[in-house]
C-alpha positions as CSV (number, residue, x, y, z in Angstrom):
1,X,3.6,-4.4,22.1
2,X,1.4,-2.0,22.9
3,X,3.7,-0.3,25.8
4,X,6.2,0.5,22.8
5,X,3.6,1.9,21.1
6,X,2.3,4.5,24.0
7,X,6.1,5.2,24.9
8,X,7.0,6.9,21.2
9,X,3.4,9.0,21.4
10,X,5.2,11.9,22.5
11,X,7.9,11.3,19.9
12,X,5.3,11.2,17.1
13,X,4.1,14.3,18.4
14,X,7.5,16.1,18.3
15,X,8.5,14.8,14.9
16,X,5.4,15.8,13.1
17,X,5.4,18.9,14.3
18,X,9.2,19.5,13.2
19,X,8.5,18.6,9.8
20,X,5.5,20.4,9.7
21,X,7.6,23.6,10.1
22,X,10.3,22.0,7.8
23,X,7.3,21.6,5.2
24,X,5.9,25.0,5.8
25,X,8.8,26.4,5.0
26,X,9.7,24.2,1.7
27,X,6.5,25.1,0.5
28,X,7.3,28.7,1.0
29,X,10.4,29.0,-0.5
30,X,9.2,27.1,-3.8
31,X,9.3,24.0,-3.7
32,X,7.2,22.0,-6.2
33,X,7.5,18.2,-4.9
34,X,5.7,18.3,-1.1
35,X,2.3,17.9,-0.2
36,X,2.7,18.7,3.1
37,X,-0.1,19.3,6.1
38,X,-3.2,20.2,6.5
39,X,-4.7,20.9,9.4
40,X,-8.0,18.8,8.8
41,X,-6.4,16.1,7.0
42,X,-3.9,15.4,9.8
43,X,-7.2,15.8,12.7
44,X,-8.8,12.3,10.4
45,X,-5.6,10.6,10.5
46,X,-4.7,11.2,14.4
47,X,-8.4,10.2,15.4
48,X,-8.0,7.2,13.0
49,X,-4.7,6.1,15.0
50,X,-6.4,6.8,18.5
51,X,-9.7,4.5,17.3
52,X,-7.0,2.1,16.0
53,X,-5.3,2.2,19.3
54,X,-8.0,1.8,21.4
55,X,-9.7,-1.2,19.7
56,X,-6.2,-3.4,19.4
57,X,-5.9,-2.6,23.1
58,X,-9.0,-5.3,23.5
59,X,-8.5,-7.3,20.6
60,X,-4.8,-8.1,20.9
61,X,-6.1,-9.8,24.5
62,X,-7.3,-12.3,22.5
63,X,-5.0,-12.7,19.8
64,X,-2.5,-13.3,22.4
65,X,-4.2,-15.7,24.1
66,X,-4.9,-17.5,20.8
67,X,-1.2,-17.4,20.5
68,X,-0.2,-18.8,23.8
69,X,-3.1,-21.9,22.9
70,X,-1.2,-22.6,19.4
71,X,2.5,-22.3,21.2
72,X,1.3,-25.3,23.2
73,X,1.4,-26.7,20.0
74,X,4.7,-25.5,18.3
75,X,6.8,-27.5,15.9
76,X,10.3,-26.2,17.5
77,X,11.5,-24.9,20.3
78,X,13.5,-21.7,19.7
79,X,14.4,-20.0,22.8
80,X,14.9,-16.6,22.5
81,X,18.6,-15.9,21.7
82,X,19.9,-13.7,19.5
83,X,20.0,-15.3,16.3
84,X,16.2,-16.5,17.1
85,X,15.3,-12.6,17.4
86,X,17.1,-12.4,13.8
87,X,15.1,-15.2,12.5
88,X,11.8,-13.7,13.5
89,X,12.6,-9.9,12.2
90,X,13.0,-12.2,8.7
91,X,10.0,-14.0,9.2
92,X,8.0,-11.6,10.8
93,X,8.3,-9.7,8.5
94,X,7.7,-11.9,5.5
95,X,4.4,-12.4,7.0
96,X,3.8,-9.1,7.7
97,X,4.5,-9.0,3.4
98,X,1.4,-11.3,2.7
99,X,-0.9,-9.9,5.2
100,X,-0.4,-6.4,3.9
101,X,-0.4,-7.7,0.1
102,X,-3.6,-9.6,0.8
103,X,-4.7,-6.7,2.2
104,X,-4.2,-4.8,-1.4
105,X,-5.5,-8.1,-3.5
106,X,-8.8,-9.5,-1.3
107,X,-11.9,-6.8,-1.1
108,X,-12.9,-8.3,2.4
109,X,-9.3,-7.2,3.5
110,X,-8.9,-4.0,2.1
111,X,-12.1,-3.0,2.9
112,X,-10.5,-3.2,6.8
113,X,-6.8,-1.5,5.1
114,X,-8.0,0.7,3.0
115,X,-8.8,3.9,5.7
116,X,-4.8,4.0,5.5
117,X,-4.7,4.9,2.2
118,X,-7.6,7.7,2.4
119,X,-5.5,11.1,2.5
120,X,-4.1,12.7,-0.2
121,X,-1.0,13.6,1.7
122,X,1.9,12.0,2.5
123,X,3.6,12.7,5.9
124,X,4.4,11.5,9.7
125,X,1.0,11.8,10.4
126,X,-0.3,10.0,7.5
127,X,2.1,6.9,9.6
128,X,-1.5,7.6,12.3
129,X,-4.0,6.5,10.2
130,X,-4.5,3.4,11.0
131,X,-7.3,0.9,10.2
132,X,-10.0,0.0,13.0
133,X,-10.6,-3.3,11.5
134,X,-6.9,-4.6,11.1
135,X,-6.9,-5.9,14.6
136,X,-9.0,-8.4,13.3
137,X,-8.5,-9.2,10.2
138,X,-4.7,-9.7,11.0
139,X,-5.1,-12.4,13.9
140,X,-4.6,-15.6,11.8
141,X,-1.8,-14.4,9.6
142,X,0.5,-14.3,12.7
143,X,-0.3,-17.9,14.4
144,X,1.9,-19.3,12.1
145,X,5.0,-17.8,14.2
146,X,3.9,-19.2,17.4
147,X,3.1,-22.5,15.6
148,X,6.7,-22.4,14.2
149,X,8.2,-22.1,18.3
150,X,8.5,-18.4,18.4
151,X,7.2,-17.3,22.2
152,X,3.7,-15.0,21.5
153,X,5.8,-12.1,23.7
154,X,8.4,-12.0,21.1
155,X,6.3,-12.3,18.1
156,X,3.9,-9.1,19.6
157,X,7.2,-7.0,20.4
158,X,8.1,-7.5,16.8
159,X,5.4,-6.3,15.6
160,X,5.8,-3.4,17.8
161,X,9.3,-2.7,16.3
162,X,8.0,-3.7,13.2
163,X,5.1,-0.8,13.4
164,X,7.5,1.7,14.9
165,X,9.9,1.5,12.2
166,X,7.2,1.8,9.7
167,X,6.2,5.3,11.5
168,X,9.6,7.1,9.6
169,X,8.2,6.1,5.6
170,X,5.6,8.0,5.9
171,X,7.5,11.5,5.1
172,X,8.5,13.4,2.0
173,X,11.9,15.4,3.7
174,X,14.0,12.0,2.6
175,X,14.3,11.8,-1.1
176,X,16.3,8.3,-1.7
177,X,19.1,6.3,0.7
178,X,21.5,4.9,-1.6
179,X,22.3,1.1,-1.3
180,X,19.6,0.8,1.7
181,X,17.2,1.1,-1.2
182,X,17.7,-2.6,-1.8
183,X,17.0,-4.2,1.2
184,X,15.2,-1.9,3.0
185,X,12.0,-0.4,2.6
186,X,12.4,3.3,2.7
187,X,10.4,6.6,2.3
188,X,10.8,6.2,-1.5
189,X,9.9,2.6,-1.6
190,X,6.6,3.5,0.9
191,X,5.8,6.7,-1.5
192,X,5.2,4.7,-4.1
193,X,2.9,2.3,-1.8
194,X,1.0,5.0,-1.1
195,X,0.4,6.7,-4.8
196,X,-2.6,6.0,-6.9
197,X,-0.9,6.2,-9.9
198,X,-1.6,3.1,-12.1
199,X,2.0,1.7,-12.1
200,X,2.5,2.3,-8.5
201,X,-1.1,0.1,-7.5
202,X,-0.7,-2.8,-5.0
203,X,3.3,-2.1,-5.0
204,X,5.9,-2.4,-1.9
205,X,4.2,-3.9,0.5
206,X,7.2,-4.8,2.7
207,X,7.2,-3.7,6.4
208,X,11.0,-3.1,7.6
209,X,12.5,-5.0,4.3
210,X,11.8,-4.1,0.6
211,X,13.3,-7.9,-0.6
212,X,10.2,-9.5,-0.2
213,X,8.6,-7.1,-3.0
214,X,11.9,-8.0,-5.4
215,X,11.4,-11.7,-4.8
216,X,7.7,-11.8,-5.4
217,X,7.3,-9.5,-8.5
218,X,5.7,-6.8,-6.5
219,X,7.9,-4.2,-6.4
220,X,8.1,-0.7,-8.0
221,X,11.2,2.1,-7.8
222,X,9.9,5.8,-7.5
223,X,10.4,7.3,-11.0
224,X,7.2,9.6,-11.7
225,X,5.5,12.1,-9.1
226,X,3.3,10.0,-6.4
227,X,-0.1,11.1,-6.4
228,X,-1.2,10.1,-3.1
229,X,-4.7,8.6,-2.1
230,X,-7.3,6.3,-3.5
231,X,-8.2,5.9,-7.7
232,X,-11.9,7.3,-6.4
233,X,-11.0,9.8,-3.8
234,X,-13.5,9.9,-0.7
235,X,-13.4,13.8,0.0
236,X,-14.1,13.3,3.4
237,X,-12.3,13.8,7.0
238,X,-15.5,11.9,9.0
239,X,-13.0,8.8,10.7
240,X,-16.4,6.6,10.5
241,X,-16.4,7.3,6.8
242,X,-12.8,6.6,6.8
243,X,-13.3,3.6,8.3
244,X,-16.6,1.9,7.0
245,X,-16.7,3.5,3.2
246,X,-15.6,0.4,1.4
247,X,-17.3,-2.3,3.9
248,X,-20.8,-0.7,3.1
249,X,-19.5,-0.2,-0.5
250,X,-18.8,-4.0,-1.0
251,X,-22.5,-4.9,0.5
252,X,-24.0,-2.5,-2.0
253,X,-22.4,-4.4,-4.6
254,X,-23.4,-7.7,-3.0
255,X,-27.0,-6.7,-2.7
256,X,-26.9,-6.1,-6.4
257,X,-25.1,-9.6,-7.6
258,X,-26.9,-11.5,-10.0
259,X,-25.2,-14.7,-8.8
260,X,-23.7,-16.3,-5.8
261,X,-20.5,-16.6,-7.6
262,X,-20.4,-12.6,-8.4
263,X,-21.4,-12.2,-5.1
264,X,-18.4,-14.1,-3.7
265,X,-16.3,-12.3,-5.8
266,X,-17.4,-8.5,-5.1
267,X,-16.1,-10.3,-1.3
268,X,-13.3,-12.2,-1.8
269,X,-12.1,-10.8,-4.8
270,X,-9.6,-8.0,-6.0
271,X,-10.8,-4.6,-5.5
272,X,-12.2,-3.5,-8.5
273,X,-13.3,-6.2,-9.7
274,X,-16.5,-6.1,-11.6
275,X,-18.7,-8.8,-13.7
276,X,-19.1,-6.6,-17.1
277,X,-15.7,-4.8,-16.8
278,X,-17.4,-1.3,-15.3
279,X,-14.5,-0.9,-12.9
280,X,-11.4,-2.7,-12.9
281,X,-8.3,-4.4,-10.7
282,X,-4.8,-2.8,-10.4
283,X,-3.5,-5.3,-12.7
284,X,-6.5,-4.9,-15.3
285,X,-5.3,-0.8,-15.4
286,X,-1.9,-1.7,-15.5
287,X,-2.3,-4.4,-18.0
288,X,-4.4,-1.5,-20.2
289,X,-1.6,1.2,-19.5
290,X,1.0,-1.2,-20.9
291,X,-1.1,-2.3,-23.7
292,X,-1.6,1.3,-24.4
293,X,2.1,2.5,-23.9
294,X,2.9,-0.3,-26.2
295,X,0.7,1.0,-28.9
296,X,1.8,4.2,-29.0
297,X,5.5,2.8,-29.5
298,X,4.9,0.4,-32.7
299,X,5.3,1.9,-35.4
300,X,2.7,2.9,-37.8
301,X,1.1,-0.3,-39.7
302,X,1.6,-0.1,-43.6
303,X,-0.7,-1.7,-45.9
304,X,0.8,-4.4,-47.3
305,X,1.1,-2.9,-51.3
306,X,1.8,0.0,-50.6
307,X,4.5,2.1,-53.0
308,X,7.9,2.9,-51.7
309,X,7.8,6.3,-49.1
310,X,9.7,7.9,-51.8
311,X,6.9,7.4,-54.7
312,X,4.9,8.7,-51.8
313,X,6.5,11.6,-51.4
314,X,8.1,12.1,-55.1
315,X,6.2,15.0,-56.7
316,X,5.7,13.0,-59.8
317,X,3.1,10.3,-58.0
318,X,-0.3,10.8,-59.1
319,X,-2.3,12.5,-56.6
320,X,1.0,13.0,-54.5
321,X,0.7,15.1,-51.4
322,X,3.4,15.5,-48.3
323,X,4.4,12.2,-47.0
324,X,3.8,11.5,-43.4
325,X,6.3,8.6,-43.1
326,X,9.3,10.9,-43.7
C-alpha cells in the first residue's frame, strides 16, 4: 500500500500545482464559484499528509500483522482472481462507507477524522490533509476482509487504490459527470462532504462508489454553494492544532460531565451532542432547518371565526383596514 502511495507523490505535486495556475487564473478572470489556494492553508494540509504518512508507515506494521493472525482464521478461501479483486473493490469499499460514516456519527472517531475537514478550501491539496489518528482508529473496521478470505496484501492495495482514487474529489475545476454521478462518487458528490452547510452535514461518505450513500439514506446531490470547513471554524494552520483540537475538546467536556452516562456520551456520542441542548448534532440542525423551512411554507393560521377575507377587506366592515390575506 504504502509503495503506491510514495510512487504518485510527485504526481500530487504536478497536479496541484497545475490547478493552482488553472485557479489563479479563474479567479482572475471573474469567476465567482472557486475558493482556490492559499499559500498557508495548503503548507497545514501538506504537513498534515506527511505526519499522516509517516505514522501509518509504523502502524500499518501492525495492522498487517493483525491481519495475517485473523486470515489464519478465514471463513472462505478466495484466491485472488479477477472477479475476487471485483468482490473486494465492492466490499472494500462498503467498509470503507461505515468507517468513514462512523467517523462523522461517534465523537471518539471524529475527533481522529475531523483534521480533514479543518480548511476552508477545497482543492488537490485539501486530498493531503490527512488525519494522524486514522491509522488507528481504522484497524478493526478492516479485519473483517481478511476474516471473510481476502489475502491482507490485497485488502492493503485496495486501500491504496481506494485512497488514490479519492485524491481527484478533492478539486473544484470539475463541475458534474453526467450518469457517473450515480454510482460513483465524484468531485460534486465529495464537495458536498466536505461543506458545512446544515443540509450537506455527515453526507456522502462513499470512497470510490456513491451507492452506498443512496442505499443507506445518507446521501445529498450538490444544489446550493458548498461552504467548506467545520460549523465552528478553528482559524488556525498549527498541524498539532489540526490534529488534537477536538481530542482535547471532548476531555474538556468530559471533565465537566455531571454523570457517567453524559460523560460516555460527550465520548461515544455524535458530535455535538450536548445534555441541555447548548450545541447540537447534524441531524438535530437539520431536523430544526426542516422544521423551520416547513414553517415558513404553511400558510398563515386563521382563527377559527373569523369573517370571510372579503368582509375583511370590504370598506364597509367596521374598523376595516387593508387585508393582508389578499
Amino acid at each position: 500500500m504504502a509503495t503506491l502511495i510514495y510512487l504518485a507523490i510527485p504526481a500530487f505535486l504536478v497536479t496541484m500545482a497545475i490547478e493552482a495556475l488553472w485557479a489563479r487564473a479563474a479567479l482572475r478572470a471573474g469567476a465567482t464559484h472557486l475558493r482556490g489556494y492559499a499559500g498557508r492553508d495548503t503548507a497545514a494540509s501538506i504537513a498534515m499528509g506527511l505526519g499522516n504518512v509517516a505514522i501509518a508507515a509504523v502502524v500499518k506494521l501492525g495492522s498487517f500483522a493483525l491481519m495475517l493472525l485473523v486470515y489464519q482464521y478465514r471463513l472462505f478461501e478466495l484466491g485472488d482472481g479477477a472477479l475476487v479483486w471485483a468482490a473486494l473493490l465492492l466490499a472494500e469499499d462498503l467498509v470503507y462507507y461505515w468507517f468513514h460514516r462512523a467517523s462523522h456519527e461517534v465523537r471518539l472517531l471524529w475527533g481522529a477524522h475531523v483534521s480533514h475537514h479543518s480548511s476552508t478550501h477545497y482543492n488537490l491539496s485539501t486530498a493531503l490533509r490527512q488525519s494522524w489518528l486514522t491509522p488507528v482508529t481504522s484497524i478493526p473496521f478492516w479485519l473483517v476482509l481478511p476474516l471473510l478470505g481476502f489475502a491482507p496484501w490485497m485488502v492493503l492495495t485496495q486501500q491504496a487504490i481506494s485512497l488514490l482514487y479519492q485524491y481527484w474529489l478533492h478539486t473544484e475545476s470539475i463541475r458534474t459527470l453526467g450518469p457517473l454521478e450515480l454510482i460513483f462518487n465524484t468531485p460534486s458528490h465529495h464537495r458536498v462532504h466536505h461543506g458545512r452547510n446544515v443540509e450537506y452535514l455527515d453526507k456522502n461518505h462513499g470512497g470510490i462508489l456513491i451507492i452506498w450513500d443512496r442505499l443507506f439514506g445518507t446521501f445529498a446531490p450538490e444544489r446550493a454553494a458548498v461552504d467548506y470547513g467545520l460549523t465552528s471554524n478553528l482559524g488556525s494552520y498549527n498541524p498539532l492544532v489540526i490534529a488534537s483540537h477536538e481530542l482535547r475538546a471532548i476531555g474538556h467536556d468530559v471533565r465537566r460531565a455531571r454523570s457517567f452516562g453524559h460523560a460516555l456520551r460527550h465520548i461515544f456520542g455524535p458530535p455535538g451532542w450536548s445534555p441541555d441542548g447548548r450545541t447540537l448534532t447534524a441531524r438535530q440542525m437539520q431536523q430544526r432547518q426542516r422544521a423551520a423551512a416547513a414553517s415558513a411554507l404553511a400558510p398563515a393560521a386563521v382563527p377559527p371565526h373569523a369573517p370571510p377575507a372579503a368582509a375583511l377587506s370590504s370598506p364597509s366592515a367596521p374598523g376595516s383596514a387593508p387585508s393582508s390575506l389578499a
